[in-house]
C-alpha positions in Angstrom: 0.0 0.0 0.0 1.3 3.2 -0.7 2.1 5.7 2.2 -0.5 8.1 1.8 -3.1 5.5 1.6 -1.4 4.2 5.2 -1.9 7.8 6.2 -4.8 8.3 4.9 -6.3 5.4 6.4 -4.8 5.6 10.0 -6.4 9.3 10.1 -9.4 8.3 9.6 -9.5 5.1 12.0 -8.4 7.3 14.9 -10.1 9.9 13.8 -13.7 7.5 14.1 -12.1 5.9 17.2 -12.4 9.1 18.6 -15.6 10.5 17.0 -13.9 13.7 15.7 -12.3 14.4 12.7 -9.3 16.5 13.6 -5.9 14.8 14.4 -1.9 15.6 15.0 0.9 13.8 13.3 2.1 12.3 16.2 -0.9 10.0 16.5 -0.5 8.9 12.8 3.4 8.5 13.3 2.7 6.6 16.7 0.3 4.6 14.6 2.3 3.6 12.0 5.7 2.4 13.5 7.0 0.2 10.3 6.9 3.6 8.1 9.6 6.1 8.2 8.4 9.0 10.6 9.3 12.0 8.7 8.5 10.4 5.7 4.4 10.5 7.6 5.0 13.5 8.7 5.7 15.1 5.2 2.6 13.5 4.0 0.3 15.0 6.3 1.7 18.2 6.6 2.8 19.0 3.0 2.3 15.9 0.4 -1.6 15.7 1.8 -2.5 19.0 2.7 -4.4 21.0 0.6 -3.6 24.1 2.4 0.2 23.6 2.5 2.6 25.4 0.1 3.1 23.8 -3.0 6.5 22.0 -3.0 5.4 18.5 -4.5 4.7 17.6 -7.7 2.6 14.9 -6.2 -0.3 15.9 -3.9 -3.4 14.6 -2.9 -6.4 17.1 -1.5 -6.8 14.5 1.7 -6.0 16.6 5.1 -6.8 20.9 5.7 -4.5 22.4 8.5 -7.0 24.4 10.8 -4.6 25.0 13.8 -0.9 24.4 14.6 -0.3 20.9 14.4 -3.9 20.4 14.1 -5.2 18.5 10.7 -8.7 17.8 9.7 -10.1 15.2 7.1 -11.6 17.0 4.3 -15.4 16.2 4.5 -15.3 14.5 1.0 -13.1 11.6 2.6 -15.0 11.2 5.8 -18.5 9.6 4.8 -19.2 6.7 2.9 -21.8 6.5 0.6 -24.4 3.9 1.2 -25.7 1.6 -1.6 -29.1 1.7 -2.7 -31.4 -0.3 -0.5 -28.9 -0.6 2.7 -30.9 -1.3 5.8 -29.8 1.4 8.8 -28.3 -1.0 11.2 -24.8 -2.6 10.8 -23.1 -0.7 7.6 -19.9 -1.6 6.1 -19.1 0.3 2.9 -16.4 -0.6 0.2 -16.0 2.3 -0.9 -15.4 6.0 0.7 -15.4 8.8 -1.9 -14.9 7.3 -4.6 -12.0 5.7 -3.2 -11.4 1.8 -1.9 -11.4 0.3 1.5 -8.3 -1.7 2.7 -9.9 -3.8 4.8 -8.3 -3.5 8.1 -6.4 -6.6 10.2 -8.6 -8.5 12.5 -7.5 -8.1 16.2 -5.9 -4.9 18.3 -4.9 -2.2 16.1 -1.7 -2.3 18.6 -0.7 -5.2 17.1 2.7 -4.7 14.7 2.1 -6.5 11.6 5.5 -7.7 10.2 5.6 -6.3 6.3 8.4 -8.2 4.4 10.4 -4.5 3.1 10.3 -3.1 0.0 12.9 -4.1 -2.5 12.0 -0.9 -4.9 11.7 2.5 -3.9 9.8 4.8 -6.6 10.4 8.6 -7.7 8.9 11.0 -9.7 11.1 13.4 -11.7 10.2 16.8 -12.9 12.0 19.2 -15.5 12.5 23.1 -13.7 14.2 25.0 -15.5 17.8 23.9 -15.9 17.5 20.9 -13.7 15.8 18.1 -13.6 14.3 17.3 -9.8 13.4 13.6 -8.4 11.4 12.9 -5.6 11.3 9.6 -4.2 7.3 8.6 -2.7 8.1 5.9 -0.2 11.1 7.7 1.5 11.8 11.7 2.6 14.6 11.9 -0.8 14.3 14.9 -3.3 17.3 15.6 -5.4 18.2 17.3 -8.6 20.3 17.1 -11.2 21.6 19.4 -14.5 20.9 15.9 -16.9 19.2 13.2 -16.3 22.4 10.8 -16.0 23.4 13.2 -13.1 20.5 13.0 -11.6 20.3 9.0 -11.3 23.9 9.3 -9.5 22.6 12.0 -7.3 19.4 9.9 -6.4 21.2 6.7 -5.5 23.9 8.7 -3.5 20.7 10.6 -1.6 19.1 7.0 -0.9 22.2 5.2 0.4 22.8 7.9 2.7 19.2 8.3 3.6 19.3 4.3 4.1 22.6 4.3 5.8 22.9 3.5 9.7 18.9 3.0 9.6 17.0 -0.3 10.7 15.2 -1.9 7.6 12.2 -2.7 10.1 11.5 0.9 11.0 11.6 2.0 7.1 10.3 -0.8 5.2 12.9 -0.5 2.0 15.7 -3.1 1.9 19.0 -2.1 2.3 20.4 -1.5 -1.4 16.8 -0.9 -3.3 15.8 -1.0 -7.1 15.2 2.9 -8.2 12.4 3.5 -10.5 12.1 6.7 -12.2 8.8 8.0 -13.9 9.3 11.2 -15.3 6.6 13.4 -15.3 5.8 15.8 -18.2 3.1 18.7 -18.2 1.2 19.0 -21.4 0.3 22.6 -23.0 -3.3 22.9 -22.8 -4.6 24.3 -26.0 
């Protein structure tokens, strides 16, 4: 699952659990102990955020800041839509928004789940300008580079250090990971 699906999710379950739907990073972070923290907390704050500055390529309208440290889910993501004909006791929707359900681990949410790690890590480059800019969606990397050769050597050298000294457990990527690039291209409207 991707990491802002994780996020995404874990909001919401605490966010039910408490029957609010505000919630601080630190919850989601404490939540989700097999994904890198600052990687989490770049999500909600930034990636996830629709009120955040705009320094990702990638973003997804899930979260609006309304305090410090204070996030709310956006009211389109909180509700599920219920199927024709659904009686009004016990509901269980498969789909919130337009968007699908994980279904969720039987037991205590406590519980660590063992994930086997990731043996790929993903990143999106971007042309600006001069340089061509790659940001890696599992882990906290951005890098640039003048060509794109450059920037492949800059992006493994910014993932080995970023990987370097860390427990594979906490981060979920092996130790020496696969690099795929996409490369993202904006189309002239017109």
């Amino acid at each position: 699952m991707a990491i802002h699906d994780d996020v995404l999710n874990t909001a919401r379950r605490l966010c039910r659990e408490r029957g609010g739907w505000t919630f601080r990073p630190d919850e989601v972070v404490r939540a989700l102990p097999h994904r890198n923290p600052s990687s989490v907390r770049t999500h909600i704050v930034s990636r996830c955020c629709v009120n955040a500055p705009k320094h990702h390529a990638h973003r997804w309208a899930y979260f609006r800041r309304v305090a410090r440290g204070l996030y709310e889910i956006l009211p389109a993501l909180r509700r599920a839509r219920r199927p024709a004909g659904a009686a009004s006791g016990v509901f269980r929707p498969n789909r919130v928004a337009g968007l699908p359900l994980v279904r969720e681990p039987s037991g205590s949410h406590r519980q660590r789940v063992r994930v086997p790690p990731r043996d790929t890590v993903h990143a999106v480059v971007t042309r600006d300008r001069d340089w061509y800019v790659a940001e890696c969606l599992e882990l906290a990397v951005v890098t640039q580079g003048r060509t794109l050769d450059e920037l492949v050597v800059n992006l493994r050298e910014a993932i080995t250090l970023h990987l370097e000294g860390e427990d594979v457990a906490n981060i979920g990527v092996v130790a020496e990971p696969r690099v795929s690039l996409t490369y993202e291209v904006t189309a002239p409207i017109g």
